[in-house]
C-alpha positions as CSV (number, residue, x, y, z in Angstrom):
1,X,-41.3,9.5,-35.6
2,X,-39.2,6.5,-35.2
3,X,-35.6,7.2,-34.2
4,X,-33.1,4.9,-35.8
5,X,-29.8,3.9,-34.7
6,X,-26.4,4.5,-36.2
7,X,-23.1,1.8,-36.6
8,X,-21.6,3.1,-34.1
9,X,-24.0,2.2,-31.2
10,X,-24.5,-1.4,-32.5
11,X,-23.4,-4.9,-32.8
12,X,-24.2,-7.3,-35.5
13,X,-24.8,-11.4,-35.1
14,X,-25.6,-14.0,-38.1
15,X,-26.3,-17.3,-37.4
16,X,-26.7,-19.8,-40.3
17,X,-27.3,-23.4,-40.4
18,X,-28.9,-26.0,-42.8
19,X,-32.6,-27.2,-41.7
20,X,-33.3,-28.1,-38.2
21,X,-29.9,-27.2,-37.0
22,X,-32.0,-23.9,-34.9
23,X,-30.3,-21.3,-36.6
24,X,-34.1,-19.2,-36.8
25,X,-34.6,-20.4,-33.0
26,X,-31.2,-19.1,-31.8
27,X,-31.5,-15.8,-33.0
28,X,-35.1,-15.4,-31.6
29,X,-33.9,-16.1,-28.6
30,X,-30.7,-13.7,-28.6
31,X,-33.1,-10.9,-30.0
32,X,-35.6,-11.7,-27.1
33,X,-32.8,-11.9,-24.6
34,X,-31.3,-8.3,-25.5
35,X,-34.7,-6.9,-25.2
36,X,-35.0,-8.3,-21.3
37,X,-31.9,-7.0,-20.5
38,X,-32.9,-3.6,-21.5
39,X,-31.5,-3.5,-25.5
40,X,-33.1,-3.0,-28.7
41,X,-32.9,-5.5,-31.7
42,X,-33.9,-6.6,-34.8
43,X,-33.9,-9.9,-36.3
44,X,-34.6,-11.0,-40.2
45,X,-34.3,-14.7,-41.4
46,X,-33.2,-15.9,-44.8
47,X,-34.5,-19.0,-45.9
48,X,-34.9,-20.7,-49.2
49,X,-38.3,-21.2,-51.5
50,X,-38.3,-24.9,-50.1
51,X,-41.3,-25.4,-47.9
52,X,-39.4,-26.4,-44.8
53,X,-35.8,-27.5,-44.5
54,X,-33.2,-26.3,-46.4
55,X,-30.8,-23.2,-45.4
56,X,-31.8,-20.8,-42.9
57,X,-29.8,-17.7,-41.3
58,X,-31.0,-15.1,-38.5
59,X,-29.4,-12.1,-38.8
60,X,-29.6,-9.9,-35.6
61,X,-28.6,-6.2,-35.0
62,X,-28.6,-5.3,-31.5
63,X,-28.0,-1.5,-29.9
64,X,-29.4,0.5,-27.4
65,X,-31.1,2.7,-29.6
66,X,-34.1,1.4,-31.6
67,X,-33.2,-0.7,-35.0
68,X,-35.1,-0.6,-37.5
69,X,-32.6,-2.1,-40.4
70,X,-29.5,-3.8,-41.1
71,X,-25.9,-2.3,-41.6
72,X,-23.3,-2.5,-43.7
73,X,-21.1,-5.7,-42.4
74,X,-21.7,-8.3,-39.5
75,X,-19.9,-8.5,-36.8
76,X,-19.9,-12.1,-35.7
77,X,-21.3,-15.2,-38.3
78,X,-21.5,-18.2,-35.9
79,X,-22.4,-21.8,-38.5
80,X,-23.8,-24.2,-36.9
81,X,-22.7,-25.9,-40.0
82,X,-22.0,-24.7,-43.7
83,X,-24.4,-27.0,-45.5
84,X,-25.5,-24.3,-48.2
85,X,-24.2,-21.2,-46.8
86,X,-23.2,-20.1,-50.4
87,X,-27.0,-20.2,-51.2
88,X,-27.4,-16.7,-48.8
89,X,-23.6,-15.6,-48.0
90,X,-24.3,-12.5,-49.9
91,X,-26.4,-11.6,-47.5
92,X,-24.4,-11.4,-44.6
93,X,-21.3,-8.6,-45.9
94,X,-18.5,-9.8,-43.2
95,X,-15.2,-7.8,-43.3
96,X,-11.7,-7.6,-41.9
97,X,-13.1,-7.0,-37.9
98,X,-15.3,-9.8,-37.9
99,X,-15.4,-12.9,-36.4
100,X,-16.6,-16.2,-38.3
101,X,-17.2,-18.9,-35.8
102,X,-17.9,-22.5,-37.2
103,X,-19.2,-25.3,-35.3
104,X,-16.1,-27.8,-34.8
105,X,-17.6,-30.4,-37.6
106,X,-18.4,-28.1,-39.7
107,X,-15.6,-28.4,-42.1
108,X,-14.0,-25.8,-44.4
109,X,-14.5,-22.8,-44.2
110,X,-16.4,-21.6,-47.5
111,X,-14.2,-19.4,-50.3
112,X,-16.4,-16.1,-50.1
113,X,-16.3,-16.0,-46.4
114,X,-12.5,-17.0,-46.2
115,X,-12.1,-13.9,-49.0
116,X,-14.0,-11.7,-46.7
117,X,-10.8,-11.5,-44.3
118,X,-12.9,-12.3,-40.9
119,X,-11.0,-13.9,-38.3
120,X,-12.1,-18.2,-39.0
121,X,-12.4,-19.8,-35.6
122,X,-14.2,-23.2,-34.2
123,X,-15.7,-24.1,-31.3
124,X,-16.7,-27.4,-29.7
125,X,-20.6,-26.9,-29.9
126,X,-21.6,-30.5,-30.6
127,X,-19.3,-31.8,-28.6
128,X,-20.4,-29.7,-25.4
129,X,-24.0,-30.3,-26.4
130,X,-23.3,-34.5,-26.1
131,X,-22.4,-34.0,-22.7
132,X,-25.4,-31.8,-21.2
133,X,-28.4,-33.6,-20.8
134,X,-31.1,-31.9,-23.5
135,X,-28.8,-29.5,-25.1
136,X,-28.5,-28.7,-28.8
137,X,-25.6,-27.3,-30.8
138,X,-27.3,-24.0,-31.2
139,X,-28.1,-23.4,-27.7
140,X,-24.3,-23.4,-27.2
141,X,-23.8,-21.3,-29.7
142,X,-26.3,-19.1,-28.4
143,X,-24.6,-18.8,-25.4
144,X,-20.8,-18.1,-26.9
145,X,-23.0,-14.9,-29.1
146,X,-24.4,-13.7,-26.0
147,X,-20.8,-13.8,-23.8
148,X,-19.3,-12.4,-27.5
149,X,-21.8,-9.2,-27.8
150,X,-21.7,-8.6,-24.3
151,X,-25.0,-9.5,-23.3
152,X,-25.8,-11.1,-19.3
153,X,-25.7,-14.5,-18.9
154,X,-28.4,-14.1,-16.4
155,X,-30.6,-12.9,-19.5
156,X,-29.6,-15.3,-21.8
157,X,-30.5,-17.9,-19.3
158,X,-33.8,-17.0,-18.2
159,X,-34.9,-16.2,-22.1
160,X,-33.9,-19.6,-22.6
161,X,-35.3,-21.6,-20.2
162,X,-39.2,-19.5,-20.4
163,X,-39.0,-21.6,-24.1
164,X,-37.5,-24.7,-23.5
165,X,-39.0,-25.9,-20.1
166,X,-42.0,-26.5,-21.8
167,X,-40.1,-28.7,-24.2
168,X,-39.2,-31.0,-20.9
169,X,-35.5,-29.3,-20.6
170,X,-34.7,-28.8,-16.9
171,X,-33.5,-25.4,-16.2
172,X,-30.5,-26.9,-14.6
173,X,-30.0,-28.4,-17.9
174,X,-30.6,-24.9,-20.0
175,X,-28.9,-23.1,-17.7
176,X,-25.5,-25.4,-17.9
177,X,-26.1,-25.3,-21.7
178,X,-26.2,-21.5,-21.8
179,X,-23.0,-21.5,-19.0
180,X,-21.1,-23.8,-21.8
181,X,-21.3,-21.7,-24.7
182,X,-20.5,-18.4,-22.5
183,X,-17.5,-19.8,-21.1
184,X,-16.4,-20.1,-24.6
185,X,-17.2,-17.0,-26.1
186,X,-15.7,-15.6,-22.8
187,X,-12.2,-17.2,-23.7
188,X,-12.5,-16.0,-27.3
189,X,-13.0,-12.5,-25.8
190,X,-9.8,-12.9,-23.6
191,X,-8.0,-14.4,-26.5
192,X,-9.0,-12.6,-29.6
193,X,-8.8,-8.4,-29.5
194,X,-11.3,-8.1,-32.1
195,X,-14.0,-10.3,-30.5
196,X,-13.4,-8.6,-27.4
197,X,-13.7,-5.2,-28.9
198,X,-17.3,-6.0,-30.0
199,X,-19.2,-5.7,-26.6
200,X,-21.4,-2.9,-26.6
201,X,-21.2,-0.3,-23.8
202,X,-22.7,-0.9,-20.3
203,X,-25.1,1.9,-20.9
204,X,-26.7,0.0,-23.6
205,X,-28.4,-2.0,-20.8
206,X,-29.2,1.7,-18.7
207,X,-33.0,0.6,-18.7
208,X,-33.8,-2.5,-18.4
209,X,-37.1,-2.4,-16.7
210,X,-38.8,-0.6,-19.6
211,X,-41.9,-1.9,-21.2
212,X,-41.2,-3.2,-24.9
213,X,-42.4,-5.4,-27.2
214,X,-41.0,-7.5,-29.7
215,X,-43.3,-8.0,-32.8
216,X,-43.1,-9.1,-36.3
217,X,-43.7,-6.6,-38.6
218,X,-47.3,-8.3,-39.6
219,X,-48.2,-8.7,-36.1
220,X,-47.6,-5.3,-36.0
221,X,-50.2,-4.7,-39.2
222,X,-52.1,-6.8,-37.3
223,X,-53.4,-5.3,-34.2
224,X,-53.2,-1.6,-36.1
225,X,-56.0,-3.3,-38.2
226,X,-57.6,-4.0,-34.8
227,X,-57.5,-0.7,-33.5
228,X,-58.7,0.7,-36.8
229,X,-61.7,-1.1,-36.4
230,X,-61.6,-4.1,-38.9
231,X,-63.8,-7.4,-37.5
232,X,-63.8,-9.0,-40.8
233,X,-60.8,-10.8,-42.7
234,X,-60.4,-13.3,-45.2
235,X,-57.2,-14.7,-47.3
236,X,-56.0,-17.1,-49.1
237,X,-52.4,-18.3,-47.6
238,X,-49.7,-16.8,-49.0
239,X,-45.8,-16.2,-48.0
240,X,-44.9,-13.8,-46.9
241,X,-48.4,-12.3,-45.6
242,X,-50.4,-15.3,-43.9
243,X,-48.9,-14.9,-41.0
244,X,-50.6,-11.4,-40.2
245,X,-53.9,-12.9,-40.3
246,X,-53.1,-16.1,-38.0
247,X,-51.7,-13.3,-35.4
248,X,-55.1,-11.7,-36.0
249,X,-57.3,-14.9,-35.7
250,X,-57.3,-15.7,-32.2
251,X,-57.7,-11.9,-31.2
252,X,-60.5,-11.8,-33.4
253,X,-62.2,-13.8,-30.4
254,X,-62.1,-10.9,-28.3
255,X,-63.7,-8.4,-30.5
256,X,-66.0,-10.3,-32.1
257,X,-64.6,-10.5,-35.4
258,X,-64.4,-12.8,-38.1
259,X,-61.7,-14.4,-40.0
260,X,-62.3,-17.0,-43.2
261,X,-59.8,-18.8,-45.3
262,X,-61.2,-18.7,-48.5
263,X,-60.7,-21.3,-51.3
264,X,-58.4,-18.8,-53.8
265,X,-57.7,-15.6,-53.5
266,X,-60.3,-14.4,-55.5
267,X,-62.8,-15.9,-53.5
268,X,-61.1,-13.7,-50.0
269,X,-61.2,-10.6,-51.8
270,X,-65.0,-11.2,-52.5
271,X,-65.3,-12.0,-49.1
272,X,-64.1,-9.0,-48.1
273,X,-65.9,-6.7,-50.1
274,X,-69.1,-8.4,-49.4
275,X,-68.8,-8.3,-45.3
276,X,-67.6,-4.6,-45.9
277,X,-71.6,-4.1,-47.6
278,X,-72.9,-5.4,-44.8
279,X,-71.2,-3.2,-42.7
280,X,-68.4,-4.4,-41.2
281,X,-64.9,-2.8,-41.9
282,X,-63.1,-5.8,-43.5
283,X,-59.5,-6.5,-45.0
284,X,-57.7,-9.2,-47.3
285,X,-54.2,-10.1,-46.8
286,X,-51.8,-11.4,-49.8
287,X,-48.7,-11.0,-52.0
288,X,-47.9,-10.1,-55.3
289,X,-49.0,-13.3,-57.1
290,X,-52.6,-13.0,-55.1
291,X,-52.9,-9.4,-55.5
292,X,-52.5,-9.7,-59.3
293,X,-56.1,-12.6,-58.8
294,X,-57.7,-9.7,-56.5
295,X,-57.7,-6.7,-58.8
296,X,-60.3,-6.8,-60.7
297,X,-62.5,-7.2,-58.1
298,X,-60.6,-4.7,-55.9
299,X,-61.6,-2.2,-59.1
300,X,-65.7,-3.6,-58.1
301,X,-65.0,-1.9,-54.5
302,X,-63.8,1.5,-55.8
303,X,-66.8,1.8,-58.4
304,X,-69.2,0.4,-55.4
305,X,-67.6,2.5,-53.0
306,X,-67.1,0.0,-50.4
307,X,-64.9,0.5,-48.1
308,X,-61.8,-2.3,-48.3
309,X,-57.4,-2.7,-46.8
310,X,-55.8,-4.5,-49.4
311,X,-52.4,-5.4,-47.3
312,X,-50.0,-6.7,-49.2
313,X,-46.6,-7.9,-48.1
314,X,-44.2,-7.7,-51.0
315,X,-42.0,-10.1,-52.0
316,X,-39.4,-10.8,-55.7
317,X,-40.9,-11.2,-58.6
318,X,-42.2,-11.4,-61.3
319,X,-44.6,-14.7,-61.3
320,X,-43.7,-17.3,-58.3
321,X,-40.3,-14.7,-58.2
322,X,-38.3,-15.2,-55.0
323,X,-41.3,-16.1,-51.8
324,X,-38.7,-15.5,-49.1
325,X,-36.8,-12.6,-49.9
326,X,-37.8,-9.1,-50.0
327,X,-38.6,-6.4,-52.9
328,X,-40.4,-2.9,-53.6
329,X,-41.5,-4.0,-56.7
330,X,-45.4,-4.3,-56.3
331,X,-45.2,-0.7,-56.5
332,X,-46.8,0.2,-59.8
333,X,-49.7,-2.8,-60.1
334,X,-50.5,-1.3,-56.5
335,X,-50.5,2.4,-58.2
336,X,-51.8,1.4,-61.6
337,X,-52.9,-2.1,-62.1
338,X,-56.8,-1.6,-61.9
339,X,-58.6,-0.8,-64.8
340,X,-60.4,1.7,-65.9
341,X,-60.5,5.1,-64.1
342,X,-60.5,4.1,-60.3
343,X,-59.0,6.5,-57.9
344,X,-57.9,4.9,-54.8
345,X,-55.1,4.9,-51.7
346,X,-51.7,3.6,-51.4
347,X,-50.5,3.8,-48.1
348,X,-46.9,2.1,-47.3
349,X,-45.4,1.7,-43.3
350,X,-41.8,3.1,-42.9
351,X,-40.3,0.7,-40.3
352,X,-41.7,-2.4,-38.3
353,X,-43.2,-0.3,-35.5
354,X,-45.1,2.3,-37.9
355,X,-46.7,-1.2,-39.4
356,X,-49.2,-0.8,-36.5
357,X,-50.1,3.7,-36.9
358,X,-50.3,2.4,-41.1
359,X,-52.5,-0.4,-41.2
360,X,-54.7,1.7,-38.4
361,X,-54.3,4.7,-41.0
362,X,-55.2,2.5,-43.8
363,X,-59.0,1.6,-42.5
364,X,-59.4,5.0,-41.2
365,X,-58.8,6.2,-44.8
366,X,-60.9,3.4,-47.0
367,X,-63.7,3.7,-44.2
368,X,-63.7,7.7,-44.4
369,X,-63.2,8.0,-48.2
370,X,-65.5,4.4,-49.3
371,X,-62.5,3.2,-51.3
372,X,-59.9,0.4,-51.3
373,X,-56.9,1.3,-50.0
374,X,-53.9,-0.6,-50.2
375,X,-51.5,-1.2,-47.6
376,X,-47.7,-1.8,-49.4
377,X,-45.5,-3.3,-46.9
378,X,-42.7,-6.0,-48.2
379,X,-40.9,-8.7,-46.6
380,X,-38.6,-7.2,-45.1
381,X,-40.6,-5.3,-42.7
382,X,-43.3,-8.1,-42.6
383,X,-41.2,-10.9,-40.8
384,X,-38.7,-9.0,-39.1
385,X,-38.8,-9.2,-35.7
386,X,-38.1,-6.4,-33.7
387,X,-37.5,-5.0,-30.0
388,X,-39.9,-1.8,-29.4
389,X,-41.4,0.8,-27.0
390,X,-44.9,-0.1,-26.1
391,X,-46.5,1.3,-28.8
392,X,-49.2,4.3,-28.0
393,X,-52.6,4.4,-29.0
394,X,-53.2,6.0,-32.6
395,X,-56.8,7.5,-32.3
396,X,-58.7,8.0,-35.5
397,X,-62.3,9.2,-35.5
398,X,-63.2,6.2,-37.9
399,X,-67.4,6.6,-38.7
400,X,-68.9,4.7,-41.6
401,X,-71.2,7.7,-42.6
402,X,-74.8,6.5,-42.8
403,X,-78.1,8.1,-43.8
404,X,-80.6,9.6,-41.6
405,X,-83.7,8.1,-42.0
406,X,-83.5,7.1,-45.5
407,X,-86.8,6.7,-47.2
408,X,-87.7,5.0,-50.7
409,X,-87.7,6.6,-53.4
410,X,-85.2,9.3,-52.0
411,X,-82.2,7.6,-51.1
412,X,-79.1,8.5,-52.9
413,X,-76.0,6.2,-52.3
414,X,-73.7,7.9,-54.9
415,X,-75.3,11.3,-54.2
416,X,-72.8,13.9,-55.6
417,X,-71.9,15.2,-51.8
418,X,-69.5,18.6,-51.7
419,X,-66.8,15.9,-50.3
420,X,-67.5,13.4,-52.7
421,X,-68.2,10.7,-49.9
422,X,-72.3,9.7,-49.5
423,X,-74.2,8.4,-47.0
424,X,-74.0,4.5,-46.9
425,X,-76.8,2.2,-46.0
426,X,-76.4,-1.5,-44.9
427,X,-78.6,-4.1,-45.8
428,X,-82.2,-4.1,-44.3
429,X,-81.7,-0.3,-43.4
430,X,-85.3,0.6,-44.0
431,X,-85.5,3.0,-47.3
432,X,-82.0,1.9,-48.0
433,X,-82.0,0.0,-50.9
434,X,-79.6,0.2,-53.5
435,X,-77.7,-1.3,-56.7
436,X,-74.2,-1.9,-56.1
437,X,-72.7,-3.4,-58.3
438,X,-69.3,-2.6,-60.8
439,X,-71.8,-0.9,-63.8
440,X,-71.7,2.8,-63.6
441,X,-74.6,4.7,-62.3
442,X,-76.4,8.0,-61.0
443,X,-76.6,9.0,-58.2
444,X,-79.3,6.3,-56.1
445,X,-77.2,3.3,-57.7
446,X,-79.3,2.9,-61.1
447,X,-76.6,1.4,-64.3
448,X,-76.4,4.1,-66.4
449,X,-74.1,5.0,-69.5
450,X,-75.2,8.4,-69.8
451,X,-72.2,10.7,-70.5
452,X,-73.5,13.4,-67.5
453,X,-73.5,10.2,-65.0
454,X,-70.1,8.7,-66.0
455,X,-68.4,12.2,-65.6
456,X,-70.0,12.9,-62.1
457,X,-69.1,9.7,-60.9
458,X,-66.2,9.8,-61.9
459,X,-65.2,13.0,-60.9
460,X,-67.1,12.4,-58.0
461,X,-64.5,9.2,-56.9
462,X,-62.2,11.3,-57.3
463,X,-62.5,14.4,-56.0
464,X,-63.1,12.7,-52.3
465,X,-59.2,11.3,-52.6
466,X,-57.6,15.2,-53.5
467,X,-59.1,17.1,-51.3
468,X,-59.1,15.1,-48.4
469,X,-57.3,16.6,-45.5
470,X,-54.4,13.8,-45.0
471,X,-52.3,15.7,-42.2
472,X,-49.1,15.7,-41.8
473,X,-48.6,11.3,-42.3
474,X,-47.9,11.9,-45.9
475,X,-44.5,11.6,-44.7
476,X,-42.2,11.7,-42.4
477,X,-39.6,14.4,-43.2
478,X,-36.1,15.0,-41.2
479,X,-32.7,16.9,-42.0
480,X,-31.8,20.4,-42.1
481,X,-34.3,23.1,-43.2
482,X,-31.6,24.5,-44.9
483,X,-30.0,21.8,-46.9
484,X,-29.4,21.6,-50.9
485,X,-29.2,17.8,-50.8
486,X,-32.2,15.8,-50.5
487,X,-33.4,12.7,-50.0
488,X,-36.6,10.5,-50.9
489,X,-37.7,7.1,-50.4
490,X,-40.3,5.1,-48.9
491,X,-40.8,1.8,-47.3
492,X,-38.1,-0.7,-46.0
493,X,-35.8,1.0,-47.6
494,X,-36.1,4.3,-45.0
495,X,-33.9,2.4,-42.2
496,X,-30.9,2.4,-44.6
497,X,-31.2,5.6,-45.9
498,X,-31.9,7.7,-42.9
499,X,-28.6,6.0,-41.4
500,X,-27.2,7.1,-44.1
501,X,-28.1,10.5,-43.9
502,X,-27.0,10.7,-39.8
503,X,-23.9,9.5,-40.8
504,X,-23.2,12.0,-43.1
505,X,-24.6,14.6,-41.3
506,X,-22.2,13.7,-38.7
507,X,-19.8,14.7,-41.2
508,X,-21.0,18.0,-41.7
509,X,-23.3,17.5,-44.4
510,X,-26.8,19.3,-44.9
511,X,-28.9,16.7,-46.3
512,X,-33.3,16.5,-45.8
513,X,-35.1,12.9,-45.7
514,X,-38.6,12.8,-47.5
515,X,-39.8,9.9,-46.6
516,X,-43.3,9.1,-48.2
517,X,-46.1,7.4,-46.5
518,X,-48.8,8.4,-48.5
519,X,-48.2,7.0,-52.1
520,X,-51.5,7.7,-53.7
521,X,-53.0,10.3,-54.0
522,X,-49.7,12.3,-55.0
523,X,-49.4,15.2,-52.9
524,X,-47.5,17.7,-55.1
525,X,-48.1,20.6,-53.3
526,X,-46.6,19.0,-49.9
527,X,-43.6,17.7,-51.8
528,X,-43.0,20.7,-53.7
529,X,-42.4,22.3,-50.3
530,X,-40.7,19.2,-48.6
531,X,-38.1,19.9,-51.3
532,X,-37.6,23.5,-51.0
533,X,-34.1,24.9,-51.6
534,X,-33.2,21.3,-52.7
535,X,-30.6,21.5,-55.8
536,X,-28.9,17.8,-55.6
537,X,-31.3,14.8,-55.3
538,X,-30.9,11.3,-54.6
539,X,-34.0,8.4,-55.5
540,X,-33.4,5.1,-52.9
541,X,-35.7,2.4,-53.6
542,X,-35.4,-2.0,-53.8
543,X,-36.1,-2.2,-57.5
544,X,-34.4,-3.4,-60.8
545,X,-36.3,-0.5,-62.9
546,X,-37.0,2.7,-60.8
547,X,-40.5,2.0,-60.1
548,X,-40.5,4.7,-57.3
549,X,-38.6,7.1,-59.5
550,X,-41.1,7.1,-62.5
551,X,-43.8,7.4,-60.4
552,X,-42.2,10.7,-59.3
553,X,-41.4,11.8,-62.2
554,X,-44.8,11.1,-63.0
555,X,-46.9,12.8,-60.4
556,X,-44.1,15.5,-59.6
557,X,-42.0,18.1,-60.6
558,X,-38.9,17.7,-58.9
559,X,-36.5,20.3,-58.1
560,X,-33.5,19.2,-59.5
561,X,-32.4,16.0,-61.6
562,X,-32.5,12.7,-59.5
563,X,-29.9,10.3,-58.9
564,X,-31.2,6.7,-59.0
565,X,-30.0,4.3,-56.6
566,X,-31.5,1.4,-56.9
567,X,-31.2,-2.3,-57.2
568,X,-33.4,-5.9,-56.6
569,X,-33.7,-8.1,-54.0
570,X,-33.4,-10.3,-52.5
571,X,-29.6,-8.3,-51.5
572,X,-30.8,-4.8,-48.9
573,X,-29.9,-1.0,-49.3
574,X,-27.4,-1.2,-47.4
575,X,-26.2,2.4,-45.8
576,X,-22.7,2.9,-46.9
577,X,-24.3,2.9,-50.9
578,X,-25.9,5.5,-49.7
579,X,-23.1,7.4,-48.1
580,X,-20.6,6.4,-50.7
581,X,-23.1,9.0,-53.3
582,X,-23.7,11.6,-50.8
583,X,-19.8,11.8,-50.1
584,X,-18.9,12.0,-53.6
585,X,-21.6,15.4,-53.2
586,X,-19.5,16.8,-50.5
């Protein structure tokens, strides 16, 4: 189970700038620096629907305990310039105790940041970067947020200079750069309490030697899909989830696998389905506009029974909605949006590392149970970029079931099995042969529209989903065993809450986290005890309508009336809503 940080151990940096001014760059770098020198970190970007240029922000949290989401404020907003900062300014809360730190040409400070009551400073970034030989405004300003958060200059440095000297910048030339901009967050520090008062304690760099990683949230999807075994992809590209599959296509070289860029996403989901029949586990990577293209062929693989990961990175909606921002809101087409009767599994990662033990889950669960199985993560968690252990092997014991010997005549794909799942054949099995196509059948594969084959098969599809033994990664559940206040959620939005909850715990609070993993199937008899001794309830999702909510409403009975808190994207859960309900409980 992922352990999250609280406020207290952290320190958080924005840094905005219109297009090309590095804003995305320099926080890569600061979150790559803080995880040499022995931190944790996470970074998200904002950015607008334009295709390149435009606004861009990296906000970074840094601590010494893993982070897997934002909190409430930021604690230093260095602009490179404020060329459209209004366009994303709610996004980055700033308060009394922080520090906004404009580039000296930048101009005015904007009205909603001045309202804030952060401390408005300058600093001479272009002008510093005129008189170094290669240096850019943002590497200055890298090095005044790294001498401003406490991290080494030594760090900062050597991060630095791995990415630049193969852009033809000497290291002399980086490392004067980096010097620069530390020398001026270091007299900011000496002049201004409440910058200095932002450092974060020596201990926070106790271990620096230990292995991490930093990886995007897809990349992380990514190489779970490896280890689960897929060797076939195929997409159509789509923000925010293309990027997962060109992590996954040079790897694919090493495992012998397969990746296609279709021509629409209808054509990839096809793909998909038909390398799964041939025996070769295989996903199909999109958002919610492509997802709504793949489902009626997605509803082919669960009548078929073909194996197939549906990942799908969320992002606002409806129709075109917001590309770049992040939202829970693919919820209930993900749940619901095939037709017919077609039983199938929803699985959704909790944090940026648990996108790998997911995605791994995901194509152990479609390959054991022949289904599709969709894989709900959201923008957020996709393209954040975060500092991690090395992540340990998930093992699954992953089989396609096939059938011994098959001979013709006596073959039964859709043979009604006490588990519900047959033996599968691949094409030119000898004695294999079958009909799979999206008409109903009996039991070797023949269309029928019989009553007595309709109700076995479709009791048949889904019966193998309820009484499959899912283990304990329904959910990951935390708290007190005692505790009357609960909590449930799922997705991006666990970070927030289960900060939330520590916090309040802190306080003396009793409070249990049900965070759910496992979407579909329901699991009502888990829940039910989950929630035991549970009399005040609170609902957190990223949604204008309380998708999550009806759906447990739905498929549960509750144990006491829920509180809602909800709201859209593209603005986070942050965790003082949180706190603010559960203090009003106390």
């Amino acid at each position: 189970m992922t352990q999250f940080t609280t406020a207290a151990d952290t320190v958080s940096v924005a840094i905005t700038g219109s297009g090309g001014a590095g804003a995305i760059t320099a926080g890569s770098l600061l979150l790559e620096a803080a995880g040499r020198a022995g931190w944790y970190g996470l970074m998200t970007r904002t950015v607008g629907p334009q295709i390149r240029g435009g606004e861009a922000a990296a906000l970074v949290r840094l601590s010494r305990s893993p982070v897997a989401g934002h909190g409430d404020r930021f604690d230093v907003l260095i602009a490179l310039d404020w060329r459209n900062v209004e366009r994303f300014v709610a996004e980055i809360p700033l308060g009394p105790q922080s520090v906004a730190l404009a580039c000296e040409e930048a101009g005015e400070v904007p009205e909603r940041i001045a309202a804030s009551g952060a401390l408005s400073l300058t600093a001479p970034f272009t002008k510093l970067a005129e008189d170094i030989r290669g240096a850019r405004p943002n590497i200055i300003a890298l090095g005044t947020a790294a001498a401003l958060v406490g991290l080494p200059e030594q760090a900062m440095i050597e991060t630095v200079a791995a990415t630049l000297t193969d852009k033809g910048v000497s290291l002399d030339d980086t490392a004067q750069a980096i010097r620069a901009g530390f020398d001026i967050g270091l007299q900011l520090a000496g002049t201004h309490g409440a910058v200095a008062a932002l450092k974060l304690p020596e201990d926070a760099r106790a271990n620096p030697s230990a292995e991490r990683w930093m990886i995007t949230g897809n990349q992380a999807a990514g190489l779970g899909a490896l280890r689960g075994g897929i060797r076939f992809a195929a997409l159509y590209p789509i923000t925010p989830a293309t990027d997962m599959l060109e992590w996954i296509a040079p790897r694919f070289n090493a495992v012998g696998g397969v990746l296609c860029q279709a021509e629409d996403e209808i054509a990839a989901v096809n793909m998909a389905i038909g390398a799964s029949y041939g025996g070769v586990p295989s996903l199909t990577a999109t958002s919610g506009p492509g997802l709504a293209l793949k489902l009626e062929s997605i509803g082919l693989s669960v009548a078929a029974e073909v194996p197939l990961v549906i990942f799908n990175v969320m992002r606002g909606g409806p129709s075109t909605g917001i590309p770049t921002k992040s939202e829970q809101t693919d919820l209930n087409v993900a749940l619901y949006g095939l037709h017919g009767e077609a039983p199938h599994v929803v699985v959704a990662p909790l944090s940026v590392d648990d996108c790998i033990f997911t995605t791994q889950w995901a194509v152990h669960l479609a390959e054991s149970l022949q289904t599709a199985t969709f894989v709900l993560s959201d923008q957020f968690l996709g393209q954040a970029k975060a500092v991690i252990e090395s992540p340990t092997e998930a093992h699954f014991a992953t089989v396609r079931l096939k059938p011994t010997e098959p001979k013709a005549g006596v073959y039964k794909r859709y043979a009604l099995t006490a588990s519900g799942v047959s033996p599968m054949s691949v094409p030119g099995m000898p004695g294999g042969q079958y009909t799979a196509d999206g008409l109903e059948h009996n039991e070797r594969g023949t269309p029928s529209s019989q009553a007595n084959d309709h109700h076995a098969q479709l009791d048949k599809r889904n019966n193998k989903l309820e009484t499959f033994a899912y283990g304990d990664a329904w959910a990951e559940i935390d708290g007190d065993a005692d505790a009357e206040i609960g909590l449930i959620t799922w997705g991006s939005t666990t970070a927030p809450v289960r900060e939330a909850m520590a916090r309040a715990r802190a306080n003396g609070q009793k409070i249990r986290l049900v965070a759910l993993r496992l979407l579909s199937p329901a699991r009502p008899v888990q829940l039910a005890e989950a929630l035991k001794g549970i009399k005040r309830l609170m609902v957190v999702e990223q949604s204008h309508s309380g998708q999550f909510l009806g759906y447990l409403r739905a498929h549960y009975d509750l144990p006491a009336p829920a509180h809602s808190l909800r709201h859209p994207g593209p603005l986070a859960i942050r965790p003082a809503e949180v706190c603010d309900v559960l203090s009003s409980w106390s």
